[in-house]
RODO-2510 file (C-alpha; in nm, 4 decimals, decimal comma):
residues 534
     n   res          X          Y          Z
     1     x    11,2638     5,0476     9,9189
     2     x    11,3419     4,9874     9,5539
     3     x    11,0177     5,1548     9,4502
     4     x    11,0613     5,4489     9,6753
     5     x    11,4278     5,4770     9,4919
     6     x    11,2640     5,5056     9,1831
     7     x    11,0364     5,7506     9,2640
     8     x    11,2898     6,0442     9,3618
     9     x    11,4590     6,0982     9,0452
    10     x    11,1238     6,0619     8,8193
    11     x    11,0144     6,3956     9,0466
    12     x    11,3161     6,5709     9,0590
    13     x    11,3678     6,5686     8,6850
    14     x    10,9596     6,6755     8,6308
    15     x    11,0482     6,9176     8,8784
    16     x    11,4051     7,0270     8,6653
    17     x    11,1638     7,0935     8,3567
    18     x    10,9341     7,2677     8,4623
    19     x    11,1768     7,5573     8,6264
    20     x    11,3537     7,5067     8,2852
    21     x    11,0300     7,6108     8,0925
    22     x    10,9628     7,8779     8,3461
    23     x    11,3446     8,0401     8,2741
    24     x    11,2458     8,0366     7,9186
    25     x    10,8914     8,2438     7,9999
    26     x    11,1082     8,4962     8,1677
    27     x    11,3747     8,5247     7,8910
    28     x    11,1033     8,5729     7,6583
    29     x    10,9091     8,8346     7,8684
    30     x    11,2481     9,0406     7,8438
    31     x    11,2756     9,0577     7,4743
    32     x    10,9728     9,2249     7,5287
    33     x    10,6832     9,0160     7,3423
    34     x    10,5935     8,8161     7,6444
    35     x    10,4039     8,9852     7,9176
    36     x    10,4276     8,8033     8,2353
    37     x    10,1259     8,8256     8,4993
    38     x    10,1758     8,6689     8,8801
    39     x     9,8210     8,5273     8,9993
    40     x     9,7864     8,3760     9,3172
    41     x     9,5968     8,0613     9,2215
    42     x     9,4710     7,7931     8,9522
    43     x     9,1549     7,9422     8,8710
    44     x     8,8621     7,6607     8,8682
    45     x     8,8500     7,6441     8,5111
    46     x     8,9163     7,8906     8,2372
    47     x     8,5690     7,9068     8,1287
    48     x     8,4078     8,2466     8,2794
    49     x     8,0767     8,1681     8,2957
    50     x     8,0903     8,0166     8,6633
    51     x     8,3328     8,3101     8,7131
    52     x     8,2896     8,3564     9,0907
    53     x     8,6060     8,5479     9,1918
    54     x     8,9331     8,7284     9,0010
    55     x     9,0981     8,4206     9,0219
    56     x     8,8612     8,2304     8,8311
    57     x     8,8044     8,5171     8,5562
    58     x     9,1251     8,6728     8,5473
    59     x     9,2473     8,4273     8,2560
    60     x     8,8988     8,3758     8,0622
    61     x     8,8331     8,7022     7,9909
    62     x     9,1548     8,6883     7,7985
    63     x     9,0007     8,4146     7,6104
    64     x     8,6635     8,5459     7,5413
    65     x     8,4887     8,8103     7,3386
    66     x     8,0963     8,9199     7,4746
    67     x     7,8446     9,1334     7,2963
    68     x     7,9206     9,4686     7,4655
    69     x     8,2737     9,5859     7,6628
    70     x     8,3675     9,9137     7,8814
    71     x     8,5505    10,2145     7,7065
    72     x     8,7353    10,4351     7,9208
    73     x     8,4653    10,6084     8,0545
    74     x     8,2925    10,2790     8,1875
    75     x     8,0074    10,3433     7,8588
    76     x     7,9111    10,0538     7,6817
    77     x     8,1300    10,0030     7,3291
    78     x     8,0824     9,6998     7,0742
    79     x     8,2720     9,3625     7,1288
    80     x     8,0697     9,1181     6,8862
    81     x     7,8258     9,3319     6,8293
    82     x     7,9199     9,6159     6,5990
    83     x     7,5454     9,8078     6,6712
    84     x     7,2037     9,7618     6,8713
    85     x     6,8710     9,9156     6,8942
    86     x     6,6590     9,9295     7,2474
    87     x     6,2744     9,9704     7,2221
    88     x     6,0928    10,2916     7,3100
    89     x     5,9699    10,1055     7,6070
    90     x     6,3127     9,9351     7,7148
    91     x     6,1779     9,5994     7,6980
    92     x     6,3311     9,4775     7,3649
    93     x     6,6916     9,4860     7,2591
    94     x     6,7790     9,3832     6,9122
    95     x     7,2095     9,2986     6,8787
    96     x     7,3864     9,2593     6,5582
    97     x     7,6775     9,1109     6,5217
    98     x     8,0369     9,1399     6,3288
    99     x     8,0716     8,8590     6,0612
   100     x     8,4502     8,8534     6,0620
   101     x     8,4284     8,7383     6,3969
   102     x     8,5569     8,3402     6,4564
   103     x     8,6363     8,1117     6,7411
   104     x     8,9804     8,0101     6,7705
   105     x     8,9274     7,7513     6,5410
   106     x     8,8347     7,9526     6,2888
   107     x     8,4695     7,8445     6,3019
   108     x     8,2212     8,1829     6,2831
   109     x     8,0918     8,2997     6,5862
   110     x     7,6944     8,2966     6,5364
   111     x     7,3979     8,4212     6,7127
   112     x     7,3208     8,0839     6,8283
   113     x     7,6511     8,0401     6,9907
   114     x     7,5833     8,4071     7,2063
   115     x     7,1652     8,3004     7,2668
   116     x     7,3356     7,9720     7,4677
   117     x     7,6372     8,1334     7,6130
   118     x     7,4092     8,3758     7,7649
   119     x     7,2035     8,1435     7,8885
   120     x     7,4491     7,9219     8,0878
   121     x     7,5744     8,1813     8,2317
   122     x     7,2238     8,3503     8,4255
   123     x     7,2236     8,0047     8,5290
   124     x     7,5614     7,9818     8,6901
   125     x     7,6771     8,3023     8,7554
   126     x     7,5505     8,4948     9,0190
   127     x     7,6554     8,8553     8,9040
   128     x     7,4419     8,8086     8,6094
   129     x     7,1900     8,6064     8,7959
   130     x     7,0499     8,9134     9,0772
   131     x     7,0349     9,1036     8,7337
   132     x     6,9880     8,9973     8,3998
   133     x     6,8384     8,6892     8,5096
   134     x     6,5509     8,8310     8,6797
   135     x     6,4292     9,0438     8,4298
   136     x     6,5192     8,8095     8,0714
   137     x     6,2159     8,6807     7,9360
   138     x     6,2697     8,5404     7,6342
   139     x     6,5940     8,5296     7,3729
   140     x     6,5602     8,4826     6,9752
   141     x     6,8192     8,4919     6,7148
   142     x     6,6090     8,5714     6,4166
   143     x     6,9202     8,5244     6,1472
   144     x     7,2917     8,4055     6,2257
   145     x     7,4274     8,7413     6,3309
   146     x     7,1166     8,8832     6,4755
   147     x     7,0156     8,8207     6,8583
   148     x     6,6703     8,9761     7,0000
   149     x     6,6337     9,0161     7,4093
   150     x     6,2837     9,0562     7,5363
   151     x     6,3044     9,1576     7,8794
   152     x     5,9371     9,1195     8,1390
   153     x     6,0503     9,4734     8,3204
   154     x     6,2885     9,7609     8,2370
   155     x     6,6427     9,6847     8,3439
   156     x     6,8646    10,0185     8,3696
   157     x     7,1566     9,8426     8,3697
   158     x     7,1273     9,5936     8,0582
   159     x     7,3904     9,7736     7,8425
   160     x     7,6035     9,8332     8,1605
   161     x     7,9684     9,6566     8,1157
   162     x     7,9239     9,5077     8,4588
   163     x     7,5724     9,4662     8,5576
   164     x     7,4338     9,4204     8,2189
   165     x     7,5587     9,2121     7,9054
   166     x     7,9183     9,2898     7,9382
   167     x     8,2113     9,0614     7,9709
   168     x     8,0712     8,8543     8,3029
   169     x     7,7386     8,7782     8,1740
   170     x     7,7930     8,7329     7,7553
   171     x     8,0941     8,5522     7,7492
   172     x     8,0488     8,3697     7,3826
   173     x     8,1575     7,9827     7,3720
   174     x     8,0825     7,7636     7,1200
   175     x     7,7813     7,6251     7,1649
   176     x     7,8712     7,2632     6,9792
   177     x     8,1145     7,2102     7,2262
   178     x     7,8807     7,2583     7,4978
   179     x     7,5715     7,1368     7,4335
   180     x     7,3933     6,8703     7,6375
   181     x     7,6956     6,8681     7,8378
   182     x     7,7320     6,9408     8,2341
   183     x     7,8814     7,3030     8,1785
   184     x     8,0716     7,2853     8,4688
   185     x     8,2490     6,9745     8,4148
   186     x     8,3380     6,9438     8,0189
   187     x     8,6791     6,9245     7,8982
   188     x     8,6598     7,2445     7,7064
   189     x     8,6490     7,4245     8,0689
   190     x     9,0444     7,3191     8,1165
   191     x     9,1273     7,3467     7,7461
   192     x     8,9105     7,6022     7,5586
   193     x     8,8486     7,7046     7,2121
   194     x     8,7279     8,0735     7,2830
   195     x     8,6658     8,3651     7,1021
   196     x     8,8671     8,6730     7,2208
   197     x     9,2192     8,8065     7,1146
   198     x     9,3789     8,5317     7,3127
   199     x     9,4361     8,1963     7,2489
   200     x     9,4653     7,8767     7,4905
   201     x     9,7950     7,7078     7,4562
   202     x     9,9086     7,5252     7,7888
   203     x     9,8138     7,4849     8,1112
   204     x    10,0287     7,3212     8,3590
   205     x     9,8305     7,3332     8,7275
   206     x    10,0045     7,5096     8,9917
   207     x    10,2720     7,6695     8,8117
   208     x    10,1742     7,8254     8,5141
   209     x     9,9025     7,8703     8,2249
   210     x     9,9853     8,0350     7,8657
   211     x     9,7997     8,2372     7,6049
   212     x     9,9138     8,3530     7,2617
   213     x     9,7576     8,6036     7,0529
   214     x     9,4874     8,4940     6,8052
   215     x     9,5739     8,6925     6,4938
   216     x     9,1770     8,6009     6,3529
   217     x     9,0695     8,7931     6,5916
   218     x     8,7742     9,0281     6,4951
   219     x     8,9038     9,3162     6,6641
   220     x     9,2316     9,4729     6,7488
   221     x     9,4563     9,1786     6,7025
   222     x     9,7118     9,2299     7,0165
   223     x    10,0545     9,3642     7,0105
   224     x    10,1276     9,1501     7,2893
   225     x    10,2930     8,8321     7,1613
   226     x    10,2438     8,5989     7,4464
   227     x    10,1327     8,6028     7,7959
   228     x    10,2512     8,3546     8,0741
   229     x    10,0328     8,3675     8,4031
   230     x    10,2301     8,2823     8,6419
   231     x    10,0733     8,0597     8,9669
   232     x    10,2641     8,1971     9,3209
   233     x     9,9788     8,1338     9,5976
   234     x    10,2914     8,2532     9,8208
   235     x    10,2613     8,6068     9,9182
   236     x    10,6140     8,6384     9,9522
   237     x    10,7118     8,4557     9,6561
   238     x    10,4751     8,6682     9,4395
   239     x    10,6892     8,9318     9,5967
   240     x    10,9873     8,8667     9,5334
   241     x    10,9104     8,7477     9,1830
   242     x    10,8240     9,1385     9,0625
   243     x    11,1094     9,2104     9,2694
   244     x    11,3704     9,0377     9,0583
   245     x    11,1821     9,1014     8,6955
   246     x    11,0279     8,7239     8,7248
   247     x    10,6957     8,8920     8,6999
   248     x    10,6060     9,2253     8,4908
   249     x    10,2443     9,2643     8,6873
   250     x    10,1040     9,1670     9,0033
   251     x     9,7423     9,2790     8,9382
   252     x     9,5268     9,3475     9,2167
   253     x     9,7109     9,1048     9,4422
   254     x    10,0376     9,2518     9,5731
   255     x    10,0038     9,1992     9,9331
   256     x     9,9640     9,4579    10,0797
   257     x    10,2453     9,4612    10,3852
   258     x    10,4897     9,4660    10,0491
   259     x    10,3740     9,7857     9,8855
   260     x    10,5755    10,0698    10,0458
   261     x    10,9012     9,8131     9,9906
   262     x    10,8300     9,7319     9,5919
   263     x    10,7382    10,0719     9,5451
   264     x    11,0571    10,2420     9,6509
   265     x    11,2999    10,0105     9,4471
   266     x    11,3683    10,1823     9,1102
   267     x    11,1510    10,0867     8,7977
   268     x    10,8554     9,9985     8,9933
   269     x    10,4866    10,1803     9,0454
   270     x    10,3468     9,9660     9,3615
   271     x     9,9587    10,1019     9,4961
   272     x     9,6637    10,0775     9,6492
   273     x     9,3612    10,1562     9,4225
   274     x     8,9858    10,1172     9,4464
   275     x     8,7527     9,9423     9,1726
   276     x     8,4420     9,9685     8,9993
   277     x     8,3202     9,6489     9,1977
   278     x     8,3862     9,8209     9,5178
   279     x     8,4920     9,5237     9,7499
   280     x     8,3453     9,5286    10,0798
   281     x     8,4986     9,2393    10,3234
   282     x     8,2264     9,1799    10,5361
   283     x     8,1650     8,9177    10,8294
   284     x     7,8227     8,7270    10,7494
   285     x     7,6230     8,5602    11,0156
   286     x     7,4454     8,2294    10,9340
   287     x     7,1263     8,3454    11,0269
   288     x     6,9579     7,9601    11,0130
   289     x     7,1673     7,9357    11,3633
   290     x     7,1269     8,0355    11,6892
   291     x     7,2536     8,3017    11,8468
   292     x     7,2905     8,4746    11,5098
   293     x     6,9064     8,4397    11,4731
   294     x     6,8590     8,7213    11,7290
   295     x     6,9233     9,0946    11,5063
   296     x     7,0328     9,2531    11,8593
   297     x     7,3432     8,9619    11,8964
   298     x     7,4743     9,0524    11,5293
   299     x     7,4734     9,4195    11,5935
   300     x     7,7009     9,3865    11,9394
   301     x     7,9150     9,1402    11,7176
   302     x     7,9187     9,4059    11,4882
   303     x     8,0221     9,6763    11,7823
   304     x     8,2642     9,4360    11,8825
   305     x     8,4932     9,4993    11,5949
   306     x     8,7554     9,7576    11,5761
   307     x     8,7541     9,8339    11,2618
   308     x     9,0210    10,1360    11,2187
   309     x     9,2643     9,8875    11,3928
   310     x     9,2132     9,6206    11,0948
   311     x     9,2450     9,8820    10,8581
   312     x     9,5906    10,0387    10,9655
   313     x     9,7517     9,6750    11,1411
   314     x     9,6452     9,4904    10,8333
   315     x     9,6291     9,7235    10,5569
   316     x     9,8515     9,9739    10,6369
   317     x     9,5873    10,2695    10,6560
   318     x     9,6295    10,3211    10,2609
   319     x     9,4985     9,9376    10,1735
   320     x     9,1399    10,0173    10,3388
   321     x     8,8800    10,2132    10,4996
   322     x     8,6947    10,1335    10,7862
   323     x     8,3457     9,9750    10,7302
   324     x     8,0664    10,2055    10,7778
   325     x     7,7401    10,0574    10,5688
   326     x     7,6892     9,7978    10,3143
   327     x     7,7654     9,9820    10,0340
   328     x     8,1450    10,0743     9,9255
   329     x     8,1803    10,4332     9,8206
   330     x     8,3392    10,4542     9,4698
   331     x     8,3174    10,7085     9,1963
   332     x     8,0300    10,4234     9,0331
   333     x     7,8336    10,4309     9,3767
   334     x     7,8468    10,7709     9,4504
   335     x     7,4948    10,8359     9,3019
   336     x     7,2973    10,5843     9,5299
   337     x     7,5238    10,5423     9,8368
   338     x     7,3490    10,6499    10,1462
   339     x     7,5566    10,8125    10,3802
   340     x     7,2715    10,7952    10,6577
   341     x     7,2283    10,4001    10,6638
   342     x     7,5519    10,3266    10,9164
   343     x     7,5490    10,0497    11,0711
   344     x     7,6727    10,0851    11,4573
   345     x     7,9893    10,1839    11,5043
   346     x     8,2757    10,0635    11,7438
   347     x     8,1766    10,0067    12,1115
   348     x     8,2288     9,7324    12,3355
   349     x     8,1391     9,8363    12,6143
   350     x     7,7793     9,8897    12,4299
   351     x     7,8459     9,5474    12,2747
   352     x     7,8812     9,3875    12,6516
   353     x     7,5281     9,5630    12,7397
   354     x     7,3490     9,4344    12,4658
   355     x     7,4573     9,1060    12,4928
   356     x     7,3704     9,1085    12,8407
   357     x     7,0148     9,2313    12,7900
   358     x     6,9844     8,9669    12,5148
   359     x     6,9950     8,6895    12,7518
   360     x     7,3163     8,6306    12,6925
   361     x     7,5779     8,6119    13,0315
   362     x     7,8670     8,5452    13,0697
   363     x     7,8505     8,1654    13,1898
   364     x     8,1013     8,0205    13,4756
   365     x     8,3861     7,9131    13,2240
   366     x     8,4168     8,2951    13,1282
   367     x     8,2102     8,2900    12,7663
   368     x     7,8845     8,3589    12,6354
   369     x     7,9164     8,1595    12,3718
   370     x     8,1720     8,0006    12,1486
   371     x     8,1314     8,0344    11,7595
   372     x     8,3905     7,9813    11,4802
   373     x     8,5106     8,2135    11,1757
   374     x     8,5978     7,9986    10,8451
   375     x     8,7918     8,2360    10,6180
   376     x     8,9581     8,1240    10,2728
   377     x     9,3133     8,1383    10,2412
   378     x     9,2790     8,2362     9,8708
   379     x     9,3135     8,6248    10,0189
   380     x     9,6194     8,6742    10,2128
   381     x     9,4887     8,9029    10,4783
   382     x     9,2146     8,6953    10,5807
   383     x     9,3731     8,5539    10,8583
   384     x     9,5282     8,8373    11,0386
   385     x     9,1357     8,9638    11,0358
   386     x     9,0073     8,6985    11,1651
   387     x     9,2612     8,7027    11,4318
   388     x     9,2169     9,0759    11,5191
   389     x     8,8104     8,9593    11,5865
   390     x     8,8828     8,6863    11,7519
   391     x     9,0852     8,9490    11,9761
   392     x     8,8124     9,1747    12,0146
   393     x     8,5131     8,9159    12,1093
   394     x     8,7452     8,7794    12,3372
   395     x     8,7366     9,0743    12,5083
   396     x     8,3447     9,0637    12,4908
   397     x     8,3117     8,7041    12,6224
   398     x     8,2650     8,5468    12,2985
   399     x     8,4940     8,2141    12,1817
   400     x     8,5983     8,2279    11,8746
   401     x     8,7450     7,9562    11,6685
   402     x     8,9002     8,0389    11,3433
   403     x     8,9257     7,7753    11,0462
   404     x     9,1483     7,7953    10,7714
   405     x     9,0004     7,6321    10,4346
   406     x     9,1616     7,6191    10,1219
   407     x     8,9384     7,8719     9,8599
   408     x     8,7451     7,5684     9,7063
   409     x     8,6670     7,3738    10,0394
   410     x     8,5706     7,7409    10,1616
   411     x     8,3064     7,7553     9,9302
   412     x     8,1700     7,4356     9,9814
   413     x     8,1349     7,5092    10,3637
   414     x     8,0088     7,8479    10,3182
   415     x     7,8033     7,8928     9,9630
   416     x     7,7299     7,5033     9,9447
   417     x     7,6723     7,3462    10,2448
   418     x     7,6277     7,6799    10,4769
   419     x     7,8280     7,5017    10,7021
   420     x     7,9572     7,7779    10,9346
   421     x     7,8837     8,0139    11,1999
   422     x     8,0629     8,3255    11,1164
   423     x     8,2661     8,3560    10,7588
   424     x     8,4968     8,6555    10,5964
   425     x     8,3200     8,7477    10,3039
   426     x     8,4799     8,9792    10,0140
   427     x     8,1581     9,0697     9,8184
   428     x     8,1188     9,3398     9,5603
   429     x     7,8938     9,6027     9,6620
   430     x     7,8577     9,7796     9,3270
   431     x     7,9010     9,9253     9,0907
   432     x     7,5330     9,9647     9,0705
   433     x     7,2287     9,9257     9,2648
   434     x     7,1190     9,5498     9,1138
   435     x     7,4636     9,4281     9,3564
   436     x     7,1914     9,4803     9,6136
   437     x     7,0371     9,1309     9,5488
   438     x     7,2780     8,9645     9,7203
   439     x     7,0621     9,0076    10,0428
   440     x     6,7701     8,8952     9,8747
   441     x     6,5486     8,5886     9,9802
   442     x     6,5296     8,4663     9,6182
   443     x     6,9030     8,4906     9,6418
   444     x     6,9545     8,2184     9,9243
   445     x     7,0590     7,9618     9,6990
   446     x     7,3579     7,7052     9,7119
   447     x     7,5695     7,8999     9,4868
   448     x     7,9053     8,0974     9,5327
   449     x     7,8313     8,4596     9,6132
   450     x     7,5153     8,4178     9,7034
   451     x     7,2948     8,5080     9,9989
   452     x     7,4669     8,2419    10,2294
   453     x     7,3756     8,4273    10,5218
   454     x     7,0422     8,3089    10,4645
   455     x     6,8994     8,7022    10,5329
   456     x     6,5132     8,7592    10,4648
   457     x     6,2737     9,0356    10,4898
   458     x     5,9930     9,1120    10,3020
   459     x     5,9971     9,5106    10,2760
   460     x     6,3587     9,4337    10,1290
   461     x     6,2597     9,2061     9,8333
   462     x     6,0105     9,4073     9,7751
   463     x     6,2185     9,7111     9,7362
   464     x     6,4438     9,5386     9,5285
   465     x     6,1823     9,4242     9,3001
   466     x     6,0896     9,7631     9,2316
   467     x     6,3959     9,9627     9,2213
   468     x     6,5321     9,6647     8,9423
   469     x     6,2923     9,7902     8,6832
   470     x     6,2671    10,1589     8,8239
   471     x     6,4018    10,3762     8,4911
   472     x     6,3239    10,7504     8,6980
   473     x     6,6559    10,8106     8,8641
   474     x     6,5029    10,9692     9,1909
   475     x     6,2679    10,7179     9,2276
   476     x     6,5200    10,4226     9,2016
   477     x     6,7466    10,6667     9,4236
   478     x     6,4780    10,6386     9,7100
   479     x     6,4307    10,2867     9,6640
   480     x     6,8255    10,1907     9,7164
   481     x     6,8360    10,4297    10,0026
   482     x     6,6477    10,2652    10,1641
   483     x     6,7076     9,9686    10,1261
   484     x     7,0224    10,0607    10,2904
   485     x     6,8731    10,1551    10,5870
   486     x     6,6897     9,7999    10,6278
   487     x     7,0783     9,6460    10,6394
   488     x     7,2460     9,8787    10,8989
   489     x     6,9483     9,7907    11,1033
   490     x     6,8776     9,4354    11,0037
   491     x     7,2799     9,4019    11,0117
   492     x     7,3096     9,0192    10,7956
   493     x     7,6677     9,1099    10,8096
   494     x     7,9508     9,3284    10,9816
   495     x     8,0840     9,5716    10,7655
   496     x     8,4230     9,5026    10,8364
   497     x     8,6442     9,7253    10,5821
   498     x     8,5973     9,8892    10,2487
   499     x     8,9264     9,6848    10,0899
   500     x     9,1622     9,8310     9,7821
   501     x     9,3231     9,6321     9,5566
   502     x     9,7162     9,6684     9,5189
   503     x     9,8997     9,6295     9,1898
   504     x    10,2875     9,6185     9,1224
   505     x    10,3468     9,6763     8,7620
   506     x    10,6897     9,8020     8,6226
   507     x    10,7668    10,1044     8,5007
   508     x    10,7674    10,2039     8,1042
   509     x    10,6231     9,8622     8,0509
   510     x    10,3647     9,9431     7,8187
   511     x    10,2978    10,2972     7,6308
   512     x    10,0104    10,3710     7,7593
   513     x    10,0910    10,3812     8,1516
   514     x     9,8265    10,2362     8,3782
   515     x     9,7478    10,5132     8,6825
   516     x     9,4075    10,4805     8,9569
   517     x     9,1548    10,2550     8,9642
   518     x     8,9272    10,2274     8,6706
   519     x     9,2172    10,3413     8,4156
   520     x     9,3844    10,0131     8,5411
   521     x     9,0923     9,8256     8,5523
   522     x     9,0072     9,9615     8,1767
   523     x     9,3503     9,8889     7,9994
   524     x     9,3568     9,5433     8,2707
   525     x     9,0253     9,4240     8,0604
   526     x     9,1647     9,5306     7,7165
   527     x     9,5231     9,3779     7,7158
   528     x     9,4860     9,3619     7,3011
   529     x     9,5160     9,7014     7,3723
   530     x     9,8430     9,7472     7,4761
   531     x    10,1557     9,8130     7,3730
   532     x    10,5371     9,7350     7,4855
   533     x    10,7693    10,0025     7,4946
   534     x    11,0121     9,9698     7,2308
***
């Protein structure tokens, strides 16, 4: 009893600080050299190289410089490297680098530092592995601020800021620090020296993590004083947070039953928006299992689904469009998207046939068969999706269980262990054709975002092996159609909704105002950038 007496003050006044430092974030963000940024969870570390989702990248890249970054127009523009030259034949590309540039400790930034940043990350990032890493043969660094990359094959994408050696695949740490370490468990991870225009400073888990402007930095040193990330994994709480002036920006993760609300108070612009990425929320099928083995069972599973009714019940009509085909449509995908590869569309009473004719009744206790759905609660509308399935096999004869996992035990059931039947998946299905490897057999590896479905067909890696390298435009346009094709029929996953993001930001925040999708995205990547109204 004495103990336990003990033990209630000790919290409450831990507790009593840190809402005292948080009042003094908020104070500060209203003099106007603070910004302050509501995410919805600790990212994993603050190291982007095993980047796997926004919350895990969404504070690195504030930390970290690459070679190449995005202009407004989504074109490639220098970061640490001020020019480059690519080879007649598109197999060599030859980097130089800026020698002002310096890590926050004011060591220089050296081509040996990008040659092993780039490397750890094809080997733990999945974006750049289905890319970069299948094509990368060989990487020199002939002087300090020189880096050579000989490629096997012709990669289309290499100087694209997404799917080439932007921000997610050339994010420069220094390489002492790192070295003959396990990447994914040093020290530096939770308390980095990097090399953007932001600098670490604290980190306190589950409540907040802050940066402060590096004023060495080798490019446009920020105007931005000081930004406080904020940690609210409540959806309400996040809410109400912008609501009272708490939080200046809710990027990409306003939930999405809020947005009409926020949006008519005064002094806020609250709205759906699409992305580059173009996030598809899919349902995947662990194909190693039975009945998922059997391509006619996934496509009445897939018929099951009402999809129009998820997108207006749980994002309001505005916060999705119904899934049609494995590719999101997007001003980046517009080029290769085939409109012909659908996969089937909404019909249960189709769904009941096929099941039937699969060999697959409905048994005495009223199922076919009972399956569960293991979604992460890291995305707030998971759940009412997996409940609106559940609804709609139900009605098909199919049990299904849903299981909540936090977002790290999620991906050890799902990307580690492929321990699940059914799982909500919110992949990126652009914004260019190399996203495609996802489904590839050389992709079924225990790593996040990769082919956990465990999906294989020959004519499809094959495809993808050629359309990688393919530099004529119609000829790479064939390839990707149909590819397409192969997945509406194949159908490794149910196409459940094309998703949009929703951001709350406040008004006259910044002078340059942030408005659609990529302009957001654009002036979201370069904070330096911006500028408080004064």
């Amino acid at each position: 009893m004495f103990c336990e007496k003990r033990i209630v003050p000790i919290a409450v006044v831990l507790l009593l600080s840190m809402l005292i430092g948080l009042v003094g974030f908020v104070s500060v963000a209203g003099e106007k050299t603070t910004l302050t940024i509501a995410i919805t969870a600790d990212p994993r570390g603050l190291n982007p190289i095993f980047a796997a989702t926004f919350h895990d990248w969404v504070v690195g890249w504030r930390l970290y410089s690459s070679l190449i970054q995005a202009d407004e127009n989504f074109q490639p523009v220098p970061d640490l490297a001020e020019s480059w030259e690519v080879s007649p034949d598109y197999l060599i590309y030859t980097f130089h680098l800026k020698q002002n540039a310096t890590f926050h400790d004011g060591s220089p930034i050296t081509s040996e530092d990008v040659a092993f940043s780039v490397k750890a990350t094809l080997e733990h990032c999945s974006i750049c592995a289905r890319g970069l890493g299948s094509v990368i043969e060989s990487i020199e660094t002939p002087g300090p601020y020189t880096i050579v990359f000989h490629l096997s094959a012709p990669y289309p994408e290499f100087l694209n800021p997404y799917d080439g050696i932007g921000p997610h695949c050339s994010p420069v740490m220094k390489k002492e620090l790192y070295e003959g370490t396990d990447l994914l468990t040093n020290p530096h991870n939770s308390d980095p020296i990097g090399s953007g225009p932001f600098k670490f400073v604290e980190w306190v888990r589950g409540s907040y993590i802050v940066l402060e402007r590096y004023e060495g930095y080798h490019g446009q040193v920020p105007a931005i004083k000081r930004i406080v990330f904020r940690i609210l994994g409540d959806p309400m709480a996040r809410a109400l947070a912008f609501e009272s002036g708490e939080v200046d920006w809710i990027p990409f993760e306003t939930p999405a039953s809020q947005v009409a609300r926020l949006n008519s108070l005064p002094g806020n612009n609250v709205f759906f928006h699409g992305n580059p990425c173009g996030t598809a929320l899919e349902l995947g099928f662990n194909m190693r299992k039975e009945p998922f083995q059997d391509k006619s069972v996934r496509k009445a599973l897939t018929a099951a689904i009402d999809k129009d009714k998820i997108a207006n019940l749980v994002y309001f009509g505005e916060g999705a469009d119904p899934g049609k085909q494995h590719v999101s449509l997007t001003s980046f995908s517009q080029w290769w998207y085939n409109p012909e590869a659908q996969q089937i569309g909404y019909d249960p009473e189709l769904a009941d046939a096929i099941l039937d004719q699969a060999g697959y009744p409905v048994k005495e206790d009223g199922w076919r068969f009972r399956i569960n759905l293991k979604h992460t609660t890291g995305y707030t509308e998971h759940l009412k999706v997996a409940e609106l399935i559940k609804d709609d096999f139900k009605k098909i004869g199919v049990d299904l269980t849903i299981v909540s996992l936090d977002h790290a035990a999620w991906h050890e059931h799902v990307f580690k262990s492929w321990d699940f039947d059914t799982t909500l998946l919110p992949f990126c299905s652009g914004p260019t054709p190399p996203s495609m490897k996802r489904f590839h057999t050389t992709n079924i590896l225990p790593i996040s975002w990769a082919n956990c479905m465990g999906f294989s067909n020959a004519e499809y890696d094959a495809l993808f092996n050629l359309m990688v390298s393919e530099i004529d435009v119609e000829k790479r346009l064939a390839l990707a159609y149909r590819m397409q094709e192969i997945l509406a029929e194949e159908q490794p996953v149910a196409f459940v909704v094309a998703r949009k993001n929703a951001t709350a930001i406040k008004e006259g925040l910044f002078t340059e105002e942030p408005e659609g999708g990529w302009v957001l995205e654009y002036l979201w990547i370069h904070l330096n950038r911006m500028k408080f109204v004064e």
